[in-house]
N, CA, C and O of each residue as an XYZ file, in Angstrom:
576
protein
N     -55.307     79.618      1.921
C     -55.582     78.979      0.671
C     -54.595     77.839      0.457
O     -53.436     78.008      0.835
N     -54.983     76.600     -0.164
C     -54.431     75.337      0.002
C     -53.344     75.794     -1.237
O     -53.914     76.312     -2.198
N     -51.919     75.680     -1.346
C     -51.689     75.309     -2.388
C     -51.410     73.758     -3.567
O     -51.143     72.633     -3.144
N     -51.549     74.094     -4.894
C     -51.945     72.799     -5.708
C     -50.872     72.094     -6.608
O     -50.815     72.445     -7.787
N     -50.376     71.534     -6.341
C     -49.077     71.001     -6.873
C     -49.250     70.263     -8.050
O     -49.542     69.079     -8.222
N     -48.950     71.435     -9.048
C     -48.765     70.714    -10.187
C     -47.858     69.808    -10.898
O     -46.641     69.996    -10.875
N     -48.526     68.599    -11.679
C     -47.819     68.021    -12.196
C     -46.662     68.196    -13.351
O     -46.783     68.782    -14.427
N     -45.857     67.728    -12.985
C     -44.721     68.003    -13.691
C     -43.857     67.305    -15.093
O     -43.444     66.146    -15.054
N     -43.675     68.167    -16.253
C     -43.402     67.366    -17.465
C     -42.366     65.848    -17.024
O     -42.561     64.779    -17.603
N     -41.513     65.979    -16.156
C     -40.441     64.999    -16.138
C     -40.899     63.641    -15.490
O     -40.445     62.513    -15.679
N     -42.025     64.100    -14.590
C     -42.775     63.284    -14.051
C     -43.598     61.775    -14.913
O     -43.685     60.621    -14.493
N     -44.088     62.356    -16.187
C     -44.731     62.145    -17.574
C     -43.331     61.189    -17.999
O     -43.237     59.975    -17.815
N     -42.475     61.924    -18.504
C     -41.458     61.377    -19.017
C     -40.974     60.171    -18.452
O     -40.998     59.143    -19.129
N     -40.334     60.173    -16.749
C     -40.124     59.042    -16.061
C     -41.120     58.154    -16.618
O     -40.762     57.288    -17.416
N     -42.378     58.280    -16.269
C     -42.920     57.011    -16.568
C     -42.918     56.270    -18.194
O     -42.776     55.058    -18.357
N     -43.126     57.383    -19.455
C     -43.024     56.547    -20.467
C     -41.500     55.742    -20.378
O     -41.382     54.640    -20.914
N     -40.587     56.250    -19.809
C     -39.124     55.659    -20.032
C     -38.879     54.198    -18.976
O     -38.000     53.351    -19.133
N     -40.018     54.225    -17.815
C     -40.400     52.940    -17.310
C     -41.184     51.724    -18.267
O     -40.891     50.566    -18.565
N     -42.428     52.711    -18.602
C     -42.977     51.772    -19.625
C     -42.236     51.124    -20.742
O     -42.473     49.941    -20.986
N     -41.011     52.047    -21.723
C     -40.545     51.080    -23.000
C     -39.062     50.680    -22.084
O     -38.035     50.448    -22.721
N     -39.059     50.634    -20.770
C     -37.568     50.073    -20.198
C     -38.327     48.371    -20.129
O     -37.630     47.450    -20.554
N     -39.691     48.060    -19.606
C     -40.571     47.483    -19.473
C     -40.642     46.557    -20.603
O     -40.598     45.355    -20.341
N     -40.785     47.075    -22.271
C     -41.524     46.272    -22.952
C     -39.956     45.946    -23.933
O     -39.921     45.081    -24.809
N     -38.590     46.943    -23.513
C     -37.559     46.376    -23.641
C     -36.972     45.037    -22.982
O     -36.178     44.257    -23.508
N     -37.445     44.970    -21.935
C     -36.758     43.781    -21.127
C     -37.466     42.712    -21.597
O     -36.882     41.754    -22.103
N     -39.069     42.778    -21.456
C     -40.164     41.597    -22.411
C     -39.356     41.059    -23.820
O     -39.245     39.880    -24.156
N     -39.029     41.790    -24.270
C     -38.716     41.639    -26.177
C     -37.375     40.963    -25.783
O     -37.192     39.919    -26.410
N     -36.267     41.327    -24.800
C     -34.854     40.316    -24.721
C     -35.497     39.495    -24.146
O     -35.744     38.706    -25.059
N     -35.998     39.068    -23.184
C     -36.425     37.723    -22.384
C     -36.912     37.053    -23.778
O     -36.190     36.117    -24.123
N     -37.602     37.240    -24.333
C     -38.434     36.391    -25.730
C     -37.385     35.945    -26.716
O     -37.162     34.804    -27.122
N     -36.705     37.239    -27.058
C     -35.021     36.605    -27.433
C     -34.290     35.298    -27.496
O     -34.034     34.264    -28.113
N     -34.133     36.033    -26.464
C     -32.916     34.913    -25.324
C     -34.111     33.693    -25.356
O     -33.554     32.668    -24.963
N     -34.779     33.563    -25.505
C     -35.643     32.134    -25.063
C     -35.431     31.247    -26.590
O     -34.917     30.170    -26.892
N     -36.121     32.331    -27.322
C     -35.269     31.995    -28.555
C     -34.366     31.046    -29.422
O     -34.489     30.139    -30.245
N     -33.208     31.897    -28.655
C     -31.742     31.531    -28.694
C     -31.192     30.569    -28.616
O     -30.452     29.910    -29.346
N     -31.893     30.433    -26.921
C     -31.557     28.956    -26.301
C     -32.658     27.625    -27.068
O     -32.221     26.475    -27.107
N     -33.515     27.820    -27.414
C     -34.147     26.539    -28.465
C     -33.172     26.250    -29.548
O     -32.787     25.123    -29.858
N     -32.692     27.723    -30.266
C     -32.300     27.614    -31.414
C     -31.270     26.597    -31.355
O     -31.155     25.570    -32.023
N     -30.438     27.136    -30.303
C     -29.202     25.728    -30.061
C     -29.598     24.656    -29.805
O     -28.933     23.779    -30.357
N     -30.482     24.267    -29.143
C     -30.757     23.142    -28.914
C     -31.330     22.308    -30.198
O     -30.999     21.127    -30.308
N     -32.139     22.878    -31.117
C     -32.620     22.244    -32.463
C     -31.372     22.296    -33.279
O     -31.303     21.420    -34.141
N     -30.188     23.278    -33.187
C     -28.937     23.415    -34.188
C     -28.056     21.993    -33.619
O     -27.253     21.498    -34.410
N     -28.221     21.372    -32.275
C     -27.237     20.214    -31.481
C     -27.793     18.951    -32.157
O     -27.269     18.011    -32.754
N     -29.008     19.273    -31.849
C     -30.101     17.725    -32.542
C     -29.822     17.708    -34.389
O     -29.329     16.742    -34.973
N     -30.178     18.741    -34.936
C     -29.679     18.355    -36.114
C     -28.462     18.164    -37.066
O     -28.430     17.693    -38.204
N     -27.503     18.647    -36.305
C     -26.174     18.125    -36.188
C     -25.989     16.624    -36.002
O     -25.700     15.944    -36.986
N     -26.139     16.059    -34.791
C     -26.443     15.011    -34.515
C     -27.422     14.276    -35.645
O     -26.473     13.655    -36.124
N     -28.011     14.047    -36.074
C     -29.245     13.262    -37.035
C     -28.595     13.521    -38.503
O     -28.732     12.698    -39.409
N     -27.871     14.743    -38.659
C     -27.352     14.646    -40.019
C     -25.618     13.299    -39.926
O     -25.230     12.446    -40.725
N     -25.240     13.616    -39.000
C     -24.050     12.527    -38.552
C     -24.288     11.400    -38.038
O     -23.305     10.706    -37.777
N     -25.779     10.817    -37.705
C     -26.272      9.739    -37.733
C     -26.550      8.990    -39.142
O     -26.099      7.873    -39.393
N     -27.364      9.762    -40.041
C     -27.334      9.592    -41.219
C     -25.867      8.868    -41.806
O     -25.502      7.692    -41.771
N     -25.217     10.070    -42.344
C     -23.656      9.787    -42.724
C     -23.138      8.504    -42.135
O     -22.225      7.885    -42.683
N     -23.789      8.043    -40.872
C     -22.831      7.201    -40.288
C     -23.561      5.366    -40.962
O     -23.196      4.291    -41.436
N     -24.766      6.134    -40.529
C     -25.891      4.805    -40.765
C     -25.567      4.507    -42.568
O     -25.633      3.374    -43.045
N     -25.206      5.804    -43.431
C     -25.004      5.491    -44.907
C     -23.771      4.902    -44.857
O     -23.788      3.730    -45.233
N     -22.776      5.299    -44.539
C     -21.751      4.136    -44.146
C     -21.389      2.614    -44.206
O     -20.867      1.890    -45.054
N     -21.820      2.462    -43.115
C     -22.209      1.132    -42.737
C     -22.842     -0.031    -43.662
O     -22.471     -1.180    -43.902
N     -24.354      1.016    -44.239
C     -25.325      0.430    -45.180
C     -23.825     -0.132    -47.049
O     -23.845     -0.984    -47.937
N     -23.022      0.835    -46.703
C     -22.607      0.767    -48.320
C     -21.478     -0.023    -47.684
O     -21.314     -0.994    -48.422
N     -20.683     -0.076    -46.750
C     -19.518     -1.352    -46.286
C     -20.403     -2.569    -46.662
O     -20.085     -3.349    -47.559
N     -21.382     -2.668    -46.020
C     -22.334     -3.830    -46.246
C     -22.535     -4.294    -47.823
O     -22.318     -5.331    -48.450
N     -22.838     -3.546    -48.001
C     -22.848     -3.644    -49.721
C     -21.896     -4.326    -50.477
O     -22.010     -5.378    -51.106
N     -20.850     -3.514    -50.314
C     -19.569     -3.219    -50.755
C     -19.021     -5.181    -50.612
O     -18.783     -6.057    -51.443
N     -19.027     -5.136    -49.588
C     -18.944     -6.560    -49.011
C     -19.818     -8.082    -49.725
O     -19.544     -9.265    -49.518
N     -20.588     -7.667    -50.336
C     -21.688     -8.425    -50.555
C     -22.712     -9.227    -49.729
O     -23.223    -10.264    -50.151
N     -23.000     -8.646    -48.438
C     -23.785     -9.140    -47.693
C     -22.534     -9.892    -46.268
O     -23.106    -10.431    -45.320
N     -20.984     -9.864    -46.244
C     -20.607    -10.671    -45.291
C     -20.268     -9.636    -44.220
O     -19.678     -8.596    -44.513
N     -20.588     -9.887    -43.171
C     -20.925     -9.254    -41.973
C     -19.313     -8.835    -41.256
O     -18.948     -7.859    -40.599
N     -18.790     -9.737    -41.606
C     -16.716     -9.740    -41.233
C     -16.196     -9.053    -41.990
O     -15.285     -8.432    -41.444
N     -16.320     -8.806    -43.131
C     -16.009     -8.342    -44.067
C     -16.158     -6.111    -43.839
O     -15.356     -5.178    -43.798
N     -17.639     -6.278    -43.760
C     -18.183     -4.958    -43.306
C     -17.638     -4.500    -42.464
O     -17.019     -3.454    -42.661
N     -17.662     -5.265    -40.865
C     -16.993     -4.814    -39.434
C     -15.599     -4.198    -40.091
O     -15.298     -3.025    -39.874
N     -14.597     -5.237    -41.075
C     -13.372     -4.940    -41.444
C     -13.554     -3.235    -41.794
O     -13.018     -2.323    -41.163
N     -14.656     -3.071    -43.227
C     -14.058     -2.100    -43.680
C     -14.725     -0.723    -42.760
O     -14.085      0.324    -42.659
N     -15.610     -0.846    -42.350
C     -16.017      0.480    -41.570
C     -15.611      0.430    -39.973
O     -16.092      1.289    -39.234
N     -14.822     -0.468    -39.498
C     -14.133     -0.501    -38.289
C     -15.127     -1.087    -37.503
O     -15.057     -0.353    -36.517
N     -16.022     -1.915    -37.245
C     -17.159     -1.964    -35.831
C     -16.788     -3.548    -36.066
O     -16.174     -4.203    -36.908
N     -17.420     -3.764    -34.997
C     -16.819     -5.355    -34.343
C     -18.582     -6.050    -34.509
O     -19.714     -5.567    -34.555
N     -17.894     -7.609    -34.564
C     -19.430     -8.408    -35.102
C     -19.641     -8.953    -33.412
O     -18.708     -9.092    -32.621
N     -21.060     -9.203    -33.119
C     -21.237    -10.001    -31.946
C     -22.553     -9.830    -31.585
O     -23.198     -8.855    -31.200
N     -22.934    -11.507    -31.887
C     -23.994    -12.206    -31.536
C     -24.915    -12.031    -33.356
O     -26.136    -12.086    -33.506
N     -23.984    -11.845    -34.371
C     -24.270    -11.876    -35.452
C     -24.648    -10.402    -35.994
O     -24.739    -10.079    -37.178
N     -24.835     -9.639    -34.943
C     -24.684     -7.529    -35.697
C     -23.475     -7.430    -35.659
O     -22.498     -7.930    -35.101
N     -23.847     -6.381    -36.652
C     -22.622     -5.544    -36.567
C     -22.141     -4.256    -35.761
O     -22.082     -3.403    -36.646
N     -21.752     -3.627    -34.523
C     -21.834     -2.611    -33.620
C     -20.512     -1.570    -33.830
O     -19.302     -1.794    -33.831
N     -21.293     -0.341    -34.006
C     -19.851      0.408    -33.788
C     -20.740      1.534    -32.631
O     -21.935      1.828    -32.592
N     -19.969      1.827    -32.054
C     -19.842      2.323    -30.839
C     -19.075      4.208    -31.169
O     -18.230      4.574    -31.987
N     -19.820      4.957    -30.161
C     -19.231      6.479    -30.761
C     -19.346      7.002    -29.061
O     -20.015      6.435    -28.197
N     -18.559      8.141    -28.892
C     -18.507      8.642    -27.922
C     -19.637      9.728    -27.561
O     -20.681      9.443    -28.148
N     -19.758     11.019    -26.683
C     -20.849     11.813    -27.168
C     -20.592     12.891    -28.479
O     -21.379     13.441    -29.248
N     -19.311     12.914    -28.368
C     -19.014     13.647    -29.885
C     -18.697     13.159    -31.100
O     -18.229     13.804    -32.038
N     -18.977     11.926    -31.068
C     -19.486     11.146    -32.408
C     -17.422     10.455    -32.249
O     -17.054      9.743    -33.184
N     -17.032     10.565    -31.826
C     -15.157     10.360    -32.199
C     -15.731      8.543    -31.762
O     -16.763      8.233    -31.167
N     -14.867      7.804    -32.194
C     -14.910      6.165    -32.368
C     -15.019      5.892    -30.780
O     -14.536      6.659    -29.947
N     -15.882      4.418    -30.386
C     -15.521      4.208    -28.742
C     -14.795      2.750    -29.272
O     -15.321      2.334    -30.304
N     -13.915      2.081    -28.859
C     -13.816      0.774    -29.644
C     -14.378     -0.141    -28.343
O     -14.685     -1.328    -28.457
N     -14.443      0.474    -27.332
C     -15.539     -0.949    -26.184
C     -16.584     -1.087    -26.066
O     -17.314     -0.203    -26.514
N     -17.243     -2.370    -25.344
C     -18.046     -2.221    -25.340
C     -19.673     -0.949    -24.868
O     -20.787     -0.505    -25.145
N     -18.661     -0.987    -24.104
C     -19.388      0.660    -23.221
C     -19.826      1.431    -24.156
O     -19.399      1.089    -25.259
N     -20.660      2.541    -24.171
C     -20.900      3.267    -24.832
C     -21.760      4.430    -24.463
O     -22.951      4.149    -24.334
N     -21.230      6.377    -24.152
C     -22.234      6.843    -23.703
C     -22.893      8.346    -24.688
O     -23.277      9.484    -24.419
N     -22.713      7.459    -25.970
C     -22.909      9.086    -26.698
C     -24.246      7.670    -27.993
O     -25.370      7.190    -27.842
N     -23.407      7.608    -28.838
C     -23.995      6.862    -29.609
C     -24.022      5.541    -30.365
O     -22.928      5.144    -30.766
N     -24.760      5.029    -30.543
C     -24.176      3.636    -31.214
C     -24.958      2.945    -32.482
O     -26.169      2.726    -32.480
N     -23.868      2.566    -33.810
C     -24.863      1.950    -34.814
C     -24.670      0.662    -34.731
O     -23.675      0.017    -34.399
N     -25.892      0.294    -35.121
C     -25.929     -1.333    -35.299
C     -26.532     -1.724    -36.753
O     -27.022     -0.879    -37.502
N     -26.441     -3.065    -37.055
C     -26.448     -3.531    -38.067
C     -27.069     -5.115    -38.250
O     -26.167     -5.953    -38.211
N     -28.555     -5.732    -38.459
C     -28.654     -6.512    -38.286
C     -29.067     -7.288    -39.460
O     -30.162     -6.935    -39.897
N     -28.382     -8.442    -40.223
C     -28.377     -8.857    -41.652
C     -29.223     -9.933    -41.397
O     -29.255    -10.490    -40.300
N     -30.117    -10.352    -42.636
C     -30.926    -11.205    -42.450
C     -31.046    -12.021    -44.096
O     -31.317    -11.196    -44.969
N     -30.915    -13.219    -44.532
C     -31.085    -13.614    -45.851
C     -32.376    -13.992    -46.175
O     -32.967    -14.980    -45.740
N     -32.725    -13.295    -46.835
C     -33.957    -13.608    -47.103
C     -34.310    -14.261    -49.007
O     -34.370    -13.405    -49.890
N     -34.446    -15.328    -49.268
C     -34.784    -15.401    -50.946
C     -33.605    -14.875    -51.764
O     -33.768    -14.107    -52.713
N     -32.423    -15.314    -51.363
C     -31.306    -15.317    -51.864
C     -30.756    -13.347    -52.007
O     -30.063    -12.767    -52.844
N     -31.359    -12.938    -50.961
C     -30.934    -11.566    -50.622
C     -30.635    -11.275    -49.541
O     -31.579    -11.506    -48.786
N     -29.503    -10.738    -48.865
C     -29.504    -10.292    -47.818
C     -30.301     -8.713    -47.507
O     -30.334     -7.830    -48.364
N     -30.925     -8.568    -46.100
C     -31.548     -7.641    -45.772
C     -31.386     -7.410    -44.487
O     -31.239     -8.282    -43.631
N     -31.412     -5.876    -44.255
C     -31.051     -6.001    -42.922
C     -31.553     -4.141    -42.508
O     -32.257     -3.428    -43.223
N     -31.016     -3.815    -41.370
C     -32.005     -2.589    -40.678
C     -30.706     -2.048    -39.896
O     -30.297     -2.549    -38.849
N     -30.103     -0.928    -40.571
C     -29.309     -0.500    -39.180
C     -29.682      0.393    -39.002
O     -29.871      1.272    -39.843
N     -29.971      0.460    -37.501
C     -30.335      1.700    -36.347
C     -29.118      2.460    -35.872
O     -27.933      2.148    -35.990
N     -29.647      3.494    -35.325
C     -28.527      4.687    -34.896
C     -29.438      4.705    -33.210
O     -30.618      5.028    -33.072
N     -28.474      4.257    -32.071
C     -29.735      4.670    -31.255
C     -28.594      5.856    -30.649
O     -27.459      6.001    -31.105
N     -29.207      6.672    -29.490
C     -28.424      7.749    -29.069
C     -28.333      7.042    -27.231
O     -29.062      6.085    -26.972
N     -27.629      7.482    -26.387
C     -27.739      6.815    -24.883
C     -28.508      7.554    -24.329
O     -28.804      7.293    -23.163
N     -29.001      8.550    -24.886
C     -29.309      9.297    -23.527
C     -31.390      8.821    -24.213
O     -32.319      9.231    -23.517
N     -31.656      8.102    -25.358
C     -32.945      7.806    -25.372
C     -33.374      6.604    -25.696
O     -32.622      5.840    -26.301
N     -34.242      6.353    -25.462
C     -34.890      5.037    -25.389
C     -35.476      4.615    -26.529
O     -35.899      3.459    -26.544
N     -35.657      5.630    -27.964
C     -36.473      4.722    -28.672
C     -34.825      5.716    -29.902
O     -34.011      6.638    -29.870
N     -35.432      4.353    -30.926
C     -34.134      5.278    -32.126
C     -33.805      6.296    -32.666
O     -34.851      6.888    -32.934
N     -32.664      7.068    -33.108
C     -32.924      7.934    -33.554
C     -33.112      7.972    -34.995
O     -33.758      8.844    -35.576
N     -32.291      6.607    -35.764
C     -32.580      6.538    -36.987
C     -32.840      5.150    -37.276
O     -32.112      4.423    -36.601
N     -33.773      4.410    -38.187
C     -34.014      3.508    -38.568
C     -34.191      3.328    -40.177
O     -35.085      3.783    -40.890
N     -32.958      2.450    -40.567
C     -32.802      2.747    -42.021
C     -32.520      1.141    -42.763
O     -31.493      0.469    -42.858
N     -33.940      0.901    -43.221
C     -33.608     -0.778    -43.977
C     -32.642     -0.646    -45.204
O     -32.434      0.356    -45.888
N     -32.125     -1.848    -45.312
C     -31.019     -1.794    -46.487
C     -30.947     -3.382    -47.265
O     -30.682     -4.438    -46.691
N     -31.196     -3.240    -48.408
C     -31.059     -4.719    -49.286
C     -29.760     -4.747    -49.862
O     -29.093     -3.718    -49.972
N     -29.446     -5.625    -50.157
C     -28.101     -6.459    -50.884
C     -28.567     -7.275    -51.907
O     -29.059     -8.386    -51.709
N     -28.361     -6.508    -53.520
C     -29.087     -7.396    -54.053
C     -28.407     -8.759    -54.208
O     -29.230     -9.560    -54.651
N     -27.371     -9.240    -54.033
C     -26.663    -10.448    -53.930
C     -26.129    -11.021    -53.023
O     -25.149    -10.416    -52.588
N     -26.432    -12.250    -52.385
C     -26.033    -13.414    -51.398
C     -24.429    -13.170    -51.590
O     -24.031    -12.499    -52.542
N     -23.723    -13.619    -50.852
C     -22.425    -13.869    -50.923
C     -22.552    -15.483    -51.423
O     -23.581    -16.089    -51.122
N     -21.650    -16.063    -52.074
C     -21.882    -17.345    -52.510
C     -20.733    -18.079    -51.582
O     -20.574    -19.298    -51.647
């Protein structure tokens, strides 16, 4: 007579403890994927809020100044050339004072228009090709 080998409770068990070892590892992988976006959207908006700040800056030296472009470079530190105004940042936003530049850079370009100056400063970043911030700015008064 053949004997019949029964199945065994632990047998049962192994496998549910494969199955939720299984849908444990699924749920950290999804995590962790997570995680790593999260930083990456927490780096970018870091960045864009200190673009801002920087680009408001600039916009109120300008102001402040009444539209003179030497004047502005003076008070927010960036150098004039070819008629913008450029300040230059490293990748952690700290000052670059050369021309070089491999993190970020604002510019500043004034234009008189109908006895107002107007002008557009951009924030571009190095590592992309189109801006990251684009922010027009009026002066309601000419410098005389």
């Amino acid at each position: 007579m053949e004997e019949r080998i029964r199945p065994t409770r632990s047998g049962l068990f192994m496998i549910e403890l494969l199955i939720a070892v299984g849908v444990f590892a699924l749920c950290a992988a999804v995590c962790v994927g997570l995680f790593v976006r999260s930083e990456v959207m927490s780096r970018e908006s870091a960045d864009l809020t200190r673009a801002v700040a920087e680009a408001r800056n600039v916009s109120e030296c300008w102001k402040a100044s009444g539209g003179d472009l030497e004047k502005a470079a003076e008070l927010c530190g960036g150098t004039v050339t070819q008629g913008m105004l450029w300040i230059h940042y490293n990748a952690d936003w700290s000052r670059n004072p050369g021309e070089e530049w491999d993190g970020f850079q604002v510019s500043l370009l004034p234009q008189l228009e109908n006895g107002c100056y107007v002008g557009a400063v951009q924030v571009d970043r190095a590592s992309d090709s189109e801006p990251m911030l684009f922010w027009p700015v009026v002066v309601l008064e000419a410098a005389s």
